[in-house]
MARVO-93493 format. One record per atom (N, C-alpha, C): residue in one letter; x, y, z. Coordinates in steps of 0.02 Angstrom, whole numbers, plus 50000, padded with zeros to 5 digits. Layout:
REM residues N
AXYZ
...
END
This chain:
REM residues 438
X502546260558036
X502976264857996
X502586268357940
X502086265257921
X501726266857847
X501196272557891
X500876270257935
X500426277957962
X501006282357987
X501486282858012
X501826288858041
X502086291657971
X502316288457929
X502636291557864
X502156294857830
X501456291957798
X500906295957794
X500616302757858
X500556301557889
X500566305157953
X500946311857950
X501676310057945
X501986317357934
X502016321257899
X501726318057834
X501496322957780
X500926326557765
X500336322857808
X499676324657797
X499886330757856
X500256331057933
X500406336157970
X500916339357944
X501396338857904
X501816345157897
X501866351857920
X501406355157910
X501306362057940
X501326362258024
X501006358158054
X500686356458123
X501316355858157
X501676350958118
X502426348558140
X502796352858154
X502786357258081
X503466364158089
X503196366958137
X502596369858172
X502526375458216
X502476373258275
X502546364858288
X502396362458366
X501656362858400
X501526362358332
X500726359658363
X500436355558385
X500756349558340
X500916341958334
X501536338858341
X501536336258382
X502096329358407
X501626322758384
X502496318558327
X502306309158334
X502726308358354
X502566302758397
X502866298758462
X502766293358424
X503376289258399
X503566280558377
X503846277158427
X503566272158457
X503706266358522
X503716261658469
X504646258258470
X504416253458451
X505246248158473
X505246241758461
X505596239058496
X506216239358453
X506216239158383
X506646239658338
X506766248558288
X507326249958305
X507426256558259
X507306255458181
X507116251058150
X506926246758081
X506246244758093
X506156245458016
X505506242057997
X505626234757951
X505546230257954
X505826223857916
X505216222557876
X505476222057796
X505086219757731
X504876210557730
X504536207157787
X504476201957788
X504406197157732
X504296199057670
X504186194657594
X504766194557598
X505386197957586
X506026195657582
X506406193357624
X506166187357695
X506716185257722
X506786181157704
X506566176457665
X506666169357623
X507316170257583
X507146176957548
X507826176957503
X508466180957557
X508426183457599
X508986184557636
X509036179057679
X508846174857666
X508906166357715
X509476164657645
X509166165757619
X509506161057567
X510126164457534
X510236171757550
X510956175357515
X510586178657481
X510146179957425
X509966181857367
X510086189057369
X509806193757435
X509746199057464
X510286199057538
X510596206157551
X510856207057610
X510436210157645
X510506207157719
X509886207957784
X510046215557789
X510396219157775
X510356225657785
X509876230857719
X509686226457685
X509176228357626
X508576225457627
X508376223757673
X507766220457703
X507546225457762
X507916227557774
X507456232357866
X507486239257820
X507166243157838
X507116252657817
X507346254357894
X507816259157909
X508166260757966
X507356269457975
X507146266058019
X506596272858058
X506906278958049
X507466279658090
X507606286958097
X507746290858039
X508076286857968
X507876289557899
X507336292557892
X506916289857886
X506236288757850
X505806293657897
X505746290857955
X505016295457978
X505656302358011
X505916307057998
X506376311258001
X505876318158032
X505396318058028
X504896324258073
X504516317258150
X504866313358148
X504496309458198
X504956309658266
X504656306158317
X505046306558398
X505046300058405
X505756299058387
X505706289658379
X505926287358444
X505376281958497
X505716279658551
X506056270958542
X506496271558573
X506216262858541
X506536258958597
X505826255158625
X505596251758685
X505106247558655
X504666246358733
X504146241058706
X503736244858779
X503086242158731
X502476247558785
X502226242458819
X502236242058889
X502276236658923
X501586236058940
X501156243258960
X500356242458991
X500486249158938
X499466248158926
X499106255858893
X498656256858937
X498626263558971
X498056263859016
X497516270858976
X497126269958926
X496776274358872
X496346278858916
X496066274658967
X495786279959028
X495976285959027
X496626285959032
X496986290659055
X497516293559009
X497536289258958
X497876291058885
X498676293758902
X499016284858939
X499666286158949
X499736276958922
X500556277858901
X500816273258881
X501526270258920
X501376265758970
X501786265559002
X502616260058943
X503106262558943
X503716262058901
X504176258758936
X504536254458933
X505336251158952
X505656251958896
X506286256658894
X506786259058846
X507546255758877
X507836254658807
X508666250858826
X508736252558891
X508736260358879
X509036263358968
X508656262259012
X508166257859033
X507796257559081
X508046255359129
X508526249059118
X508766243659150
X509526246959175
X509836251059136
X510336254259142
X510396260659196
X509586265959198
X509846272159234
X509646269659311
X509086266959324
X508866261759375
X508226266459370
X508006272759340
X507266275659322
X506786273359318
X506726264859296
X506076263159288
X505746263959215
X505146262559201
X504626264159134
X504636270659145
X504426272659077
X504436279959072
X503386280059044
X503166284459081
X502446288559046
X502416290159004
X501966289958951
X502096295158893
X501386294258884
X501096301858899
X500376303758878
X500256305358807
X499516305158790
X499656306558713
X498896308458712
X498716308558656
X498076312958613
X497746305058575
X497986304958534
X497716301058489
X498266294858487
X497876288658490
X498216282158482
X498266279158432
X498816276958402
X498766271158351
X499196265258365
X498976258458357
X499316254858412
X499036248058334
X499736248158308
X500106242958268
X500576237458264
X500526234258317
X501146230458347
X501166224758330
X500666221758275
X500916217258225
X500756212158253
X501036205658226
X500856198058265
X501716195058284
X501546189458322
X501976186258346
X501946180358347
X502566173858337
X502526167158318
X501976164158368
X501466159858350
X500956156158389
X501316151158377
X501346149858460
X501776142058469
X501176136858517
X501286131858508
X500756126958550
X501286122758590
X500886120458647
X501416117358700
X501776110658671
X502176110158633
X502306102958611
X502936102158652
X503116096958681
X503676094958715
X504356094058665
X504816100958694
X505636100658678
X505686108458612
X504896110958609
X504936115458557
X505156121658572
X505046121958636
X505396131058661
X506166129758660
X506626123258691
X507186122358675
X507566123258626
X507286119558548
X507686118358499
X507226120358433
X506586124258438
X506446127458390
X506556132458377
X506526135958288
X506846142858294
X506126145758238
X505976152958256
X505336155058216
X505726158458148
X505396160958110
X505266163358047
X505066171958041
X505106172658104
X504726182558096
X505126187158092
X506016186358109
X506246191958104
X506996191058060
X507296196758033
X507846196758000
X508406192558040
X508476193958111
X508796191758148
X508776181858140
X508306182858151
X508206174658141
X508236168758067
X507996173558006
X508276171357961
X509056170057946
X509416177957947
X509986176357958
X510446170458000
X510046170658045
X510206163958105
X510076158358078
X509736155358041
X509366151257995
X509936150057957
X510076153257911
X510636155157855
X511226150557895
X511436152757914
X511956151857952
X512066144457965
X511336143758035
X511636135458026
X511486129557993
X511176130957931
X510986127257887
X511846126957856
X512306131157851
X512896129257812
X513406126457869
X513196128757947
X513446124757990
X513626117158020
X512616116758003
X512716108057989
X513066103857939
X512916107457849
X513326106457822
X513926102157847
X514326108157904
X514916108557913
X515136103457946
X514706101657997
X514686098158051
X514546089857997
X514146088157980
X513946083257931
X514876081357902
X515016086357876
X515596085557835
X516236081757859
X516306083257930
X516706083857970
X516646076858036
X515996076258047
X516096069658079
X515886062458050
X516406058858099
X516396051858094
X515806048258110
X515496051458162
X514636049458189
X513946048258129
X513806042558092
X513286040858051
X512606044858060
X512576044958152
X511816046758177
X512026055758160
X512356057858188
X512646063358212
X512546067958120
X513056062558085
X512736067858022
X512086067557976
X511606062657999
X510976061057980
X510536065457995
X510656066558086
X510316074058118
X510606080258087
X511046081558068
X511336086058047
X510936089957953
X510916084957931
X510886084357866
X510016084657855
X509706085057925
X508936083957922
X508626088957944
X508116092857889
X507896101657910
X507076098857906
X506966100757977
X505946100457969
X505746106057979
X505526108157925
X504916116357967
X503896113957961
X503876116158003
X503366114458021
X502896122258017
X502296120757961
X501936124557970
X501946127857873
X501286124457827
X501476126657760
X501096133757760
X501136136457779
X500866144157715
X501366147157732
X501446153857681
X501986159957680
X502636157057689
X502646157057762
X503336158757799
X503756151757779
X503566147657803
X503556138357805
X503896137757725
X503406136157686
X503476136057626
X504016141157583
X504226144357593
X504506151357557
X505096149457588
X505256149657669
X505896146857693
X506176140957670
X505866136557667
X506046129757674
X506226130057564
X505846132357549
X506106132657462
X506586135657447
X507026140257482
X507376145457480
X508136143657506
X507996141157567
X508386137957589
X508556130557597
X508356126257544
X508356119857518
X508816121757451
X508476125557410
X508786129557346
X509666131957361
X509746137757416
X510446139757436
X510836132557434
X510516124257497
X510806123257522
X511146115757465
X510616116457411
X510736111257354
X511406114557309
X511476119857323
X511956124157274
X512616122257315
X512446125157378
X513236122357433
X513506116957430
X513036111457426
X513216104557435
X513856104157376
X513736108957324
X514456103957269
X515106108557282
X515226111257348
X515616113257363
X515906108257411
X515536102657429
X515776097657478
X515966090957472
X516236090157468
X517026083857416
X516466076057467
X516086076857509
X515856072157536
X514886072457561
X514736077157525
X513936078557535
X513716081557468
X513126075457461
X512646077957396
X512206080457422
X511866081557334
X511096085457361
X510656080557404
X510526073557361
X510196067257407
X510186067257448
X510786070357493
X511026067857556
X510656072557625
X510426076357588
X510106082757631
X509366081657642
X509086079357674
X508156078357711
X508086084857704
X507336085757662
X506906090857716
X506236090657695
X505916091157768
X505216088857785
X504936093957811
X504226095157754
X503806100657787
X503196099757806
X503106098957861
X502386093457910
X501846100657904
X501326101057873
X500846103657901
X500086098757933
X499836103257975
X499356100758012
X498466098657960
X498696104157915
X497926102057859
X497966099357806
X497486101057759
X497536093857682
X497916098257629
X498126106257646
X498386109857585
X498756114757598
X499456115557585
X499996120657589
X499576129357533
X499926131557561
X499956139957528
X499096138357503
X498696142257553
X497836143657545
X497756147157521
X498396152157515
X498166158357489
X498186158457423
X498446154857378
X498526155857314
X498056151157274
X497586149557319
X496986143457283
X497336136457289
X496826132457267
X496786124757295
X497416122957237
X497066122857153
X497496121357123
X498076120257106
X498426127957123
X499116130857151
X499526127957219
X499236126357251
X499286123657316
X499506117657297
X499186112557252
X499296107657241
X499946106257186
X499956110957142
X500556111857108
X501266113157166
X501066117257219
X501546117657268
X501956111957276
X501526108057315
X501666099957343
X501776097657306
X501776098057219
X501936092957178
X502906093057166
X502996102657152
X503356103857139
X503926104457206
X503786104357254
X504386103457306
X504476094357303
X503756090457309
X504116083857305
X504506081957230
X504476085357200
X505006083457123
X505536085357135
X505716088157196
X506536090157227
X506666088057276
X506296081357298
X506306076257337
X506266080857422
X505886084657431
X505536088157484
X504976083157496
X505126080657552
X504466077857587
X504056079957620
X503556081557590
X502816085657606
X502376082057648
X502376082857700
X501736078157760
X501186083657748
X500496081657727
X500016083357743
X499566081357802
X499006085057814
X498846080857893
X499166078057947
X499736079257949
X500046079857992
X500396082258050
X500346084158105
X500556087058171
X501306086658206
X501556089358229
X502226087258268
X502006086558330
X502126081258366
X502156079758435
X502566081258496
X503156079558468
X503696082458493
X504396082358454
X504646087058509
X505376087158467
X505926084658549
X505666085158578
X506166082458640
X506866077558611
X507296081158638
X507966075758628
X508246077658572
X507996081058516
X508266082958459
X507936078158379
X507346074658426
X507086070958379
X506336075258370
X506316073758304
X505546076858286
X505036069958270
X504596070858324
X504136065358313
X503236067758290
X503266064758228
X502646065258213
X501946061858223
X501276065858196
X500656061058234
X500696056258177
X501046054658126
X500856046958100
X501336042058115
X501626042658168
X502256039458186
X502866041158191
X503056042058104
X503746045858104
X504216049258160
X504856047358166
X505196050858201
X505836052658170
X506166057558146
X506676060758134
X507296064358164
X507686062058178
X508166063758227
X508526070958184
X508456078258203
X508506085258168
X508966088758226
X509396091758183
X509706097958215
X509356104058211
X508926104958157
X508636110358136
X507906108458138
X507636112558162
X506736112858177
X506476118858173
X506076122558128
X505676127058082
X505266128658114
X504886131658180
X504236133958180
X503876139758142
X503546137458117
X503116143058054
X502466142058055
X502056137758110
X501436136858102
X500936143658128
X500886149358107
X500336150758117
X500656158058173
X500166164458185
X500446170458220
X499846171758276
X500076175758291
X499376176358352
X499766184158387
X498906189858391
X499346195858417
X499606198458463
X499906202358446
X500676205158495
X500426206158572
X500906204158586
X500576203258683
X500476209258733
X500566214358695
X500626223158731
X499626224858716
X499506219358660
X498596220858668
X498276218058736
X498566213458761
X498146209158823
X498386215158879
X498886220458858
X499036224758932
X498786234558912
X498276229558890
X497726238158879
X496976235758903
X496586244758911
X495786242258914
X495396243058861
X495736241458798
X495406241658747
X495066235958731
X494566237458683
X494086229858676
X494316225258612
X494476219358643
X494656214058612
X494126208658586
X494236205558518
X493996200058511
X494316192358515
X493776187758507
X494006178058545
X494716177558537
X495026181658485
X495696179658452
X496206183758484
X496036189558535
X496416191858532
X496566200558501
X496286200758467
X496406207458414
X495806213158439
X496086218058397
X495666224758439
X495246223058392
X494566227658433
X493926226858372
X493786232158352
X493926233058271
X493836240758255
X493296241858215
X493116248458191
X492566248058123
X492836248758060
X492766251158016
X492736251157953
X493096257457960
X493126262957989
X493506267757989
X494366268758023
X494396263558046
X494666261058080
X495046263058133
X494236264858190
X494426267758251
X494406260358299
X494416260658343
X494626255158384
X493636255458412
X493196249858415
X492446250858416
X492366252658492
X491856258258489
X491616261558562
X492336266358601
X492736266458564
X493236270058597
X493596275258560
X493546280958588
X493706288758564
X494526289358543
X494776291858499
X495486293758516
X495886287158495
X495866282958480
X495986276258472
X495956270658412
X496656272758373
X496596270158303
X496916262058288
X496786257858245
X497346251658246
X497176248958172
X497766247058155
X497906242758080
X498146236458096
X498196232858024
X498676229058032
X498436219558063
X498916215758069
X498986210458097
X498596211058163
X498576215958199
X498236216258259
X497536218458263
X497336220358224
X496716226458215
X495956220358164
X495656216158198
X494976215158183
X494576219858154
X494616219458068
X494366225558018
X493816222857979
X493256224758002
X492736222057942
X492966222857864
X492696217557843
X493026216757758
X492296218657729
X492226225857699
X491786229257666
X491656225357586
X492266221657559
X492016217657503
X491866210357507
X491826207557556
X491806203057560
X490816199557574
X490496195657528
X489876193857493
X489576194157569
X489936189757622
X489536187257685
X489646192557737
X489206194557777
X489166201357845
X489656195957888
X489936197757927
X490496197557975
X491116195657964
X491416195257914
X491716191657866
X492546198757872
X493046197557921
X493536202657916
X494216202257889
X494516206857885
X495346207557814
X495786202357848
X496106198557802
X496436194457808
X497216197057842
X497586196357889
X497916197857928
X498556197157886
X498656202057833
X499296199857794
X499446207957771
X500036207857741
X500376214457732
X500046218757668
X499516217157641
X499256216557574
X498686222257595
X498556218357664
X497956226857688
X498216228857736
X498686227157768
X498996232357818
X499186239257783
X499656236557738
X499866244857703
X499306248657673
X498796244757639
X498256248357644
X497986251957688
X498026249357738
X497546252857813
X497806257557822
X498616257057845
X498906261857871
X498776267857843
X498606267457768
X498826276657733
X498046277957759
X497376273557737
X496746275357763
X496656279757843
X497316274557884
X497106275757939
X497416283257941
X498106285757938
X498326289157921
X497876295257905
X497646296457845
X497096301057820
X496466302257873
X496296297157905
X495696298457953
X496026301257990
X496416300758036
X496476304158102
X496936309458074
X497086312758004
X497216319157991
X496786321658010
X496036319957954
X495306321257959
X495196325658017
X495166319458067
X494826318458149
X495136323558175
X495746325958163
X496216332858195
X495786340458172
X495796338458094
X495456344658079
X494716345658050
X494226341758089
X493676341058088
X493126339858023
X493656336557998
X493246334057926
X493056325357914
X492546322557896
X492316316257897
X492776310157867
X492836304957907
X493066300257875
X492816295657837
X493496291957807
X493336286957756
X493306279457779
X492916276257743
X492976268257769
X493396264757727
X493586260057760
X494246256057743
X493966250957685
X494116251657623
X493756246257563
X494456243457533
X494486237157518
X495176234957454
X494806227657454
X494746225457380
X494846219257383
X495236216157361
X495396209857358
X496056204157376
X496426204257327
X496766204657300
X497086206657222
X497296199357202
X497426195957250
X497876188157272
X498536189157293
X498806182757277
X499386182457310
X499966177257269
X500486179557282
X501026178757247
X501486173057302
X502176168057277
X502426165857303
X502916161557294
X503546161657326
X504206162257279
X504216151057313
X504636148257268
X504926141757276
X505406140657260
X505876146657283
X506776143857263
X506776149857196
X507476149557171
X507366152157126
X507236150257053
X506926155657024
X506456154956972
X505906150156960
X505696147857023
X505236143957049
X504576147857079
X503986146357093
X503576150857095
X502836148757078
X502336153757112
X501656152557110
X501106155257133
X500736158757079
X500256164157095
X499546164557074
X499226167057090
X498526168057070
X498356175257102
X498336181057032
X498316187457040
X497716189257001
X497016191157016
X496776193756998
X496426188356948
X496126184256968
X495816177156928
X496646171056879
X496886177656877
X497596171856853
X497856166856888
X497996162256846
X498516156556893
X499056157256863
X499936158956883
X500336156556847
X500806153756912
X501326149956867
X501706142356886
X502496144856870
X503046143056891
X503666143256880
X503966148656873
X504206151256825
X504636156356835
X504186162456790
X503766162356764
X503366168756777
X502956171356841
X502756166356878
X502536166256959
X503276167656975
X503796165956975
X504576169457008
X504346175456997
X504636177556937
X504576183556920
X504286190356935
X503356187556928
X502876193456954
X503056191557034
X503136189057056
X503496187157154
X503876194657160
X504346196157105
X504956198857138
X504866205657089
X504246206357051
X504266212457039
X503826216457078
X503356212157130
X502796215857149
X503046216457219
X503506212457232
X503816215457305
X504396221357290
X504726220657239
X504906226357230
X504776233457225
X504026231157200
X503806239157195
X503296241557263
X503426236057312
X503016236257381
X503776240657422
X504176236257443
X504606238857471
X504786245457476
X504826247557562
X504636257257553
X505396258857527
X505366265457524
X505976269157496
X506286266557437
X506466272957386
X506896271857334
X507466268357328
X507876271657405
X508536269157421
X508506261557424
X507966258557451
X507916248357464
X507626246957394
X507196249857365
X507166247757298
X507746247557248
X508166251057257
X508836252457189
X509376246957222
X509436247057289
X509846241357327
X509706235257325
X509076233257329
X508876226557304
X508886224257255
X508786228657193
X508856227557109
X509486227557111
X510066229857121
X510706228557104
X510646222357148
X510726221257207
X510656215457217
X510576209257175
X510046208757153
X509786204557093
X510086203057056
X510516208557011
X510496210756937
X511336205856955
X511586209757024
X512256204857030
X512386198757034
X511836195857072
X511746188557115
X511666184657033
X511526189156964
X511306183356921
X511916183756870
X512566188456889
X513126190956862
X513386185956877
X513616183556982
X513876178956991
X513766172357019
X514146169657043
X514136164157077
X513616165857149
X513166161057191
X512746161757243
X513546161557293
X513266166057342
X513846165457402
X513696159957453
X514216156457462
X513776150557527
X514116151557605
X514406157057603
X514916158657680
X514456159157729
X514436154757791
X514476157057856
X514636161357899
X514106166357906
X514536169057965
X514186166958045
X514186162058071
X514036158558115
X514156163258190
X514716166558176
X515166169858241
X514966175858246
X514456177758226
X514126183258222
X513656182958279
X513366176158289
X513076176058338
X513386177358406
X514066175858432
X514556175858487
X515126182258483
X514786187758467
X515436190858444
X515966191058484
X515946191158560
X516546190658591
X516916184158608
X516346179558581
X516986172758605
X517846172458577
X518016173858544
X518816175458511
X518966178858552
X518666184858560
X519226189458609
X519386186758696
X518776183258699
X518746181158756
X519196174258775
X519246171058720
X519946164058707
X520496169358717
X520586174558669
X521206177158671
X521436180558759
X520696181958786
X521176184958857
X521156180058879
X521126172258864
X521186168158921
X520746165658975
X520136165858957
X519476163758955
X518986161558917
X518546155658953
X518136153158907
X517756155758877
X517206155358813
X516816156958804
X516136154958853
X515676158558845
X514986157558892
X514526164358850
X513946159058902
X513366164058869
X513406172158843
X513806176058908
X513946182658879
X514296184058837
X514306179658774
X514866181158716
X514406184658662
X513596182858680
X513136184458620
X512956191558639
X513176194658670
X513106203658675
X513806207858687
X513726212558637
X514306217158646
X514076223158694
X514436220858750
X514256225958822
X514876228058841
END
């Protein structure tokens, strides 16, 4: 979204006379502000102030939105599956092009653990937070409501697995919402609610330094968050989460957040990849040995020009993506109208990171701060990240209200099934096809 939005401005002219066509493939008509799904997990923000709707925004663009199934660059076509694919009986659609830029981000890295494709849920999209949201006040519900000891023990027990960013930020956010709910429930305390966040190494949130890290773990276990370090999940089969130091936890709710790996439309091109997966680009950030062929982002292997040691590349986070994009953006204006490009330079500014509210922890620029000034700079620097005016002024009222009133703790659970009701009412069961409106 950040190169096509740059993009249409650096072409403007090109655009009005039909010189230039952008072509957007993408699976979602939204772009989603990933720093804020913690707080739309948690109410703070509405999920509709978290995504930027495309067809706003890039408004000189040709928005498709599919998923690019093969790239054949040979030949500089993009083979496409669109909603209607499945619908006209047409098939993928071709779409030749000039110049490539191929941003498709990362996707949850899952490892084969037995019972985890069943009953785990990831951390990457609005959709799923919201889903998150939901049955965290479900179990609640369920907890509240039965007679079963085991039944509300699983219920009452949240493991996410996997501490940096996502892991950590969810699990604080939505521990925070779910300590607030509890005194709405004539029979569930805060005590009464487990939650366990297993990571596999010796230190949560890397990104914010060791120190900080360690303040992390201090400060979730002072809210009786049980922090496993060195620790692995084995399985979750049966609804139990079993860990490598023994432990076993019988969970309704299971967190995968360990870790991303890139988007699977790179393994169906002939572009050159590295061990991980990712395109290998240069410093300009053309895609290496290949003409016509640009990439940013989570996907895009970018030499890190500040970094002391030679091979040493940008850390796969949103911090240089948006960077790249406008770089990348500007080059292949350049490359159109035959003027030299620039190489891709930023160094690390740090990183910021929210623990509930007014909770918090950062290290910006040699600083360390702790609690609610780490809140604070959290939610002013995503604020002033977040594209468009319109999500910036919507999110600040947001805020400004959420601290007017009371936190909201409603379910909307049935959001997921929208037709099961109507479908009781004609006199039929519910079933799987209740979760699409067709």
């Amino acid at each position: 979204m950040y190169t096509a939005l740059r993009l249409q401005r650096k072409l403007k002219q090109r655009l009005r006379s039909g010189e230039a066509e952008i072509v957007v493939v993408t699976p979602d008509p939204y772009m989603t502000y990933q720093p804020f799904l913690p707080e739309a997990a948690a109410g703070s923000i509405s999920p509709r102030h978290v995504v930027v709707p495309l067809r706003r925004v890039l408004k000189h663009c040709t928005l498709v939105v599919g998923e690019a199934q093969r790239i054949d660059h040979a030949k500089r076509t993009a083979t496409v599956t669109t909603l209607a694919t499945g619908e006209d009986g047409t098939g993928a659609v071709e779409i030749p092009y000039d110049e490539l830029v191929l941003a498709p981000g990362s996707v949850s890295r899952t490892l084969p653990v037995p019972g985890l494709a069943d009953h785990g849920v990831g951390f990457k999209t609005i959709e799923e937070a919201i889903g998150l949201r939901n049955h965290v006040i479900e179990q609640m519900d369920i907890a509240s409501a039965t007679r079963d000891p085991a039944i509300r023990d699983a219920a009452l027990t949240f493991v996410f697995v996997g501490g940096g960013y996502a892991g950590v930020e969810a699990l604080a956010e939505l521990e925070d919402m779910a300590r607030y709910t509890s005194r709405y429930y004539h029979n569930i305390k805060a005590e009464d609610l487990k939650w366990i966040l297993v990571e596999a190494t010796g230190r949560i949130l890397p990104e914010v330094g060791e120190s900080m890290g360690r303040y992390a773990v201090r400060e979730l276990r002072g809210r009786n968050i049980d922090v496993r370090l060195d620790t692995r999940l084995e399985s979750c089969e049966d609804r139990i989460a079993v860990l490598s130091d023994g432990s076993r936890f019988p969970t309704r709710t299971l967190v995968w957040t360990a870790g991303v790996k890139p988007a699977p439309v790179l393994a169906a091109t002939d572009l050159p990849l590295d061990e991980r997966g990712r395109l290998v680009c240069t410093t300009r950030l053309t895609i290496d040995g290949t003409e016509h062929a640009w990439a940013a982002g989570d996907a895009a292997a970018v030499p890190d020009l500040t970094a002391g040691e030679p091979g040493t590349q940008t850390a796969p986070n949103a911090q240089h993506a948006v960077r790249q994009a406008k770089v990348l953006a500007d080059n292949l204006a350049a490359a159109i109208e035959g003027r030299p490009l620039k190489e891709y330079r930023h160094s690390y500014a740090g990183s910021v990171a929210s623990l509930g509210l007014h909770k918090g922890v950062a290290h910006v620029y040699g600083r360390k701060l702790k609690g609610y000034p780490a809140w604070l700079m959290h939610r002013v620097y995503h604020l002033s990240r977040v594209p468009t005016f319109n999500r910036k002024a919507r999110v600040l009222a947001e805020w400004t209200l959420a601290g007017l009133f009371k936190r909201e703790i409603v379910s909307l659970g049935s959001l997921e099934h929208p037709r099961a009701e109507f479908r009781i009412a004609a006199g039929k069961r519910p079933g799987p096809e209740d979760d699409d409106c067709q």
